[in-house]
N, C-alpha and C positions, 0 to 999 in steps of 0.2 A: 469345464472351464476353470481355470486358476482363477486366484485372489492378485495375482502377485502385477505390480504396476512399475514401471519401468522408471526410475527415478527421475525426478523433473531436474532440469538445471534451475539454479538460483540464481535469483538475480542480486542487480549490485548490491553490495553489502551497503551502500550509504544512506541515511534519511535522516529526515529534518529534526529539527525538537520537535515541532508540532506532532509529527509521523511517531515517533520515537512516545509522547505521551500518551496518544493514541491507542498504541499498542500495549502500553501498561496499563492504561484503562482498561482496555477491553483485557487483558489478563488478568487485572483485578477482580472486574465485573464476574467473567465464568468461573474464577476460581473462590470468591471469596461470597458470591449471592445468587447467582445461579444452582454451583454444582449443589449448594449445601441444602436449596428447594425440591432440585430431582431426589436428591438423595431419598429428602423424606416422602415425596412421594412414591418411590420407589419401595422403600422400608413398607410403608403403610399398605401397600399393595401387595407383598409379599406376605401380610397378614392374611388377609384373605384366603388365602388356600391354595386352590390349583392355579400354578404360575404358568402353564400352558396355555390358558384362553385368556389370561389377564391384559386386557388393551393398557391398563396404566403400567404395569411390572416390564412389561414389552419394549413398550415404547420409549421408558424410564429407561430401562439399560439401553436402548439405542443409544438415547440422547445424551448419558452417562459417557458413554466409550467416544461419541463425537465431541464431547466438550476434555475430556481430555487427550485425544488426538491435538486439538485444536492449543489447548494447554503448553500439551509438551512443545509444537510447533514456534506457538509465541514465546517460550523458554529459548528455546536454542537459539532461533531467530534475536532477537533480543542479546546476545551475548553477543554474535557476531558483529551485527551492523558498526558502521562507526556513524557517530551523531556530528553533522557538519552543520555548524551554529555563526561560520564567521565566513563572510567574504571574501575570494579568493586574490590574491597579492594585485590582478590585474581584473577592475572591477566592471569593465569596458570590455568584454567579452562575454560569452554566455556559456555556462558551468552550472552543476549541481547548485540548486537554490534558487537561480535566479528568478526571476518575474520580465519574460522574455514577450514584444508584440511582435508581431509578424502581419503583414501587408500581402495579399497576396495580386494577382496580374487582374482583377477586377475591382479593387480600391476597398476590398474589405478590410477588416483589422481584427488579428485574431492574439487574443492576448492569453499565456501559459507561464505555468510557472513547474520546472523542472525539477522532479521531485523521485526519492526511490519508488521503488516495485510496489515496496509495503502499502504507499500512500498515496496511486494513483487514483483520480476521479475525474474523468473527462468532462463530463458536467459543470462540475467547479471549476474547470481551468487548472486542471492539475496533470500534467504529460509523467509519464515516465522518464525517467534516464535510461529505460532500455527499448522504449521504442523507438520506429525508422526516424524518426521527423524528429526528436532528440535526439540521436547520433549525427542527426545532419546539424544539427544548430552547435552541437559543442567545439568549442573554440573560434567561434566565428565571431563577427565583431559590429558593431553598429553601422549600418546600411548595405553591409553584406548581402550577397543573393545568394540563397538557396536552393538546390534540391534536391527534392522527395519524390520517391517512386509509389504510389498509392496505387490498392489496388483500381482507384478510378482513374488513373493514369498518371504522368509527372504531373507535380505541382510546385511552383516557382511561387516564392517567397522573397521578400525583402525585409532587414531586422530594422524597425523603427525606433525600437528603445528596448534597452536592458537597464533594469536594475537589480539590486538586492535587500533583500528587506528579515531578519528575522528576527522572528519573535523568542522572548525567553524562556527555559524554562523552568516550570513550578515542580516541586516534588511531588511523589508518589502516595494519594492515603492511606 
């Protein structure tokens, strides 16, 4: 059985500042206080002797080679994205960034805010721009109806408010 894994498609290149910090934190973090902890336990394990039964020397290079996969990932990543920090010309439609409710045919209210691949969290009310139910909302407009083909079947939506809100951002330590 190969190693070898079929290249994934990329999603949109755009994310928010918040996304955009996010991800230089977390590349901060693994590369500037994580890698330099494995490292030494790594090191100090290799002191020890036989590197074949050693569970820390082991384990240490696992976690070694995943934090810089992950490294070089958030490197390349990070050059590409473009950071979208400012409201688009027509602010009354729903676009990357927005803070979108949606009303669905039982009088629920479900509120998202459309956000890159990087920095999706369903939980938080954070949608993709690459998933279905966000290709269906962009470009649509204030009381628009929607829909979305789920795997639980269609779901009709109505847009009860859009806005745009973003926060600024702070440099890198």
């Amino acid at each position: 059985m190969s190693r070898y894994r079929p290249p994934r498609r990329r999603g949109t290149a755009l994310i928010t500042p918040e996304g955009e910090r996010a991800l230089r934190d977390e590349l901060y973090r693994l590369w500037k206080v994580e890698r330099p902890q494995v490292t030494d336990v790594v090191r100090e394990a290799a002191k020890n002797g036989d590197r074949s039964e050693n569970g820390d020397y082991i384990y240490g290079k696992r976690r070694l080679r995943e934090i810089d996969s992950r490294v070089r990932f958030l490197g390349k990543r990070l050059d590409e994205v473009t950071i979208v920090d400012r409201p688009p010309a027509d602010a009354g439609r729903v676009y990357f960034g927005c803070h979108v409710t949606l009303e669905n045919d039982a009088g629920e209210e479900i509120r998202w805010r459309i956000v890159g691949p990087d920095e999706f969290d369903l939980p938080a009310g954070k949608l993709s721009i690459d998933s279905p139910v966000a290709r269906a909302l962009l470009g649509k407009a204030l009381d628009d109806e929607v829909s979305v083909a789920t795997p639980a079947g269609e779901q009709r939506y109505v847009i009860t408010a859009v806005d745009y809100r973003f926060d600024s951002i702070s440099k890198t330590p």
